[in-house]
C-alpha positions in Angstrom: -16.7 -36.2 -68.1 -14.2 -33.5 -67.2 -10.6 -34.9 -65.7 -9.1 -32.5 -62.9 -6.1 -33.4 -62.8 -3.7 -35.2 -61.0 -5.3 -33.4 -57.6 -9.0 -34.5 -58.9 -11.5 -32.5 -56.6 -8.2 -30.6 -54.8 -7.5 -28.9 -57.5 -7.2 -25.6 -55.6 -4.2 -27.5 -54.1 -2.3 -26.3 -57.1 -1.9 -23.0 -55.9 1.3 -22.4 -53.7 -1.1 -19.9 -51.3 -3.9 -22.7 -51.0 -1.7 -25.5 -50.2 0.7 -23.7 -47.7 -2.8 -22.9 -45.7 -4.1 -26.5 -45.7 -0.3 -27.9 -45.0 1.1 -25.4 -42.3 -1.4 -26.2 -39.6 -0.7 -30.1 -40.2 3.7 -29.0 -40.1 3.1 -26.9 -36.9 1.1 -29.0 -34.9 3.5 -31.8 -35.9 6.7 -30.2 -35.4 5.6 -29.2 -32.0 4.6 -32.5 -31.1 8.0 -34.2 -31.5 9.7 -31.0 -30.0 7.5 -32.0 -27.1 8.4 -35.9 -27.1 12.2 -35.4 -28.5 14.3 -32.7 -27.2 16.2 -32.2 -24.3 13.6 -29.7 -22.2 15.8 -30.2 -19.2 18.5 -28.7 -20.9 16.7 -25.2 -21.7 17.6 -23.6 -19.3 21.1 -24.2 -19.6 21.4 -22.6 -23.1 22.5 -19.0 -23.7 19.6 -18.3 -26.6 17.1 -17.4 -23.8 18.5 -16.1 -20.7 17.8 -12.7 -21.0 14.9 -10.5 -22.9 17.6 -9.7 -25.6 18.2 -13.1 -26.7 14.6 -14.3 -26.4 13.9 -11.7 -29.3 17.2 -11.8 -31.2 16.2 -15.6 -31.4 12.0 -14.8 -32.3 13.5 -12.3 -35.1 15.5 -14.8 -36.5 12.6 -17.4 -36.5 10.5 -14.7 -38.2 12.9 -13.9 -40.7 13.9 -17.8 -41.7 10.0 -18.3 -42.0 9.8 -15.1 -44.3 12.1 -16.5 -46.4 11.2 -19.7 -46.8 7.5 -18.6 -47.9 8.7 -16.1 -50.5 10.7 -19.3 -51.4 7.7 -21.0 -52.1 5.6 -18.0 -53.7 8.5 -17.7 -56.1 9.0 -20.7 -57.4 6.1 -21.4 -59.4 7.1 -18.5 -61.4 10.7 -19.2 -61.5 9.3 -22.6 -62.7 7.6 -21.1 -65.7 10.1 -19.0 -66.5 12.7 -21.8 -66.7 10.5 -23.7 -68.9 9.4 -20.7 -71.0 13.1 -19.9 -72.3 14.3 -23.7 -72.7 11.4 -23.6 -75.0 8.6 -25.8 -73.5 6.0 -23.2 -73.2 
C-alpha cells in the first residue's frame, strides 16, 4: 500500500498554485461576508477613499497591487524554502 502523505488523496494540495485555487474562493466569500455583517456601511460615504473617480481607482490599484504581492509571496516561497534548506545542508 502506497502512503500520500500527510495530505493523503489531496496531495495536489502541495502545490502553492493548487491550493491558492481551492482556498481563495473559501477567503473571498468569507471576507466578504463579515465585511457585510461588521463594518460600519453607514459610514462609507463619509470617507474620502471613494468620493470621486480618482480615488475609487487610486484605492482598486492599490488592492490590485497588495494582492500581487502577496501571491508572488506565496509562489516564492516554496523555493525560498528549498533554498534555505539546501545551503544549511539538509538537502
Amino acid at each position: 500500500m502506497q502512503h500520500n502523505g500527510a495530505f493523503g488523496m489531496y496531495s495536489g494540495l502541495k502545490n502553492p498554485l493548487t491550493l491558492m485555487s481551492y482556498v481563495t474562493p473559501v477567503m473571498a466569500i468569507s471576507t466578504g461576508l463579515l465585511s457585510l455583517v461588521l463594518d460600519p456601511w453607514h459610514e462609507f460615504n463619509k470617507t474620502s477613499y471613494f468620493n470621486n473617480s480618482w480615488h475609487v481607482a487610486r484605492s482598486c490599484l492599490l488592492m490590485f497591487f497588495g494582492g500581487t504581492l502577496a501571491f508572488f509571496m506565496v509562489q516564492a516561497f516554496p523555493f525560498l524554502f528549498i533554498l534555505n534548506l539546501s545551503f544549511f545542508g539538509v538537502f
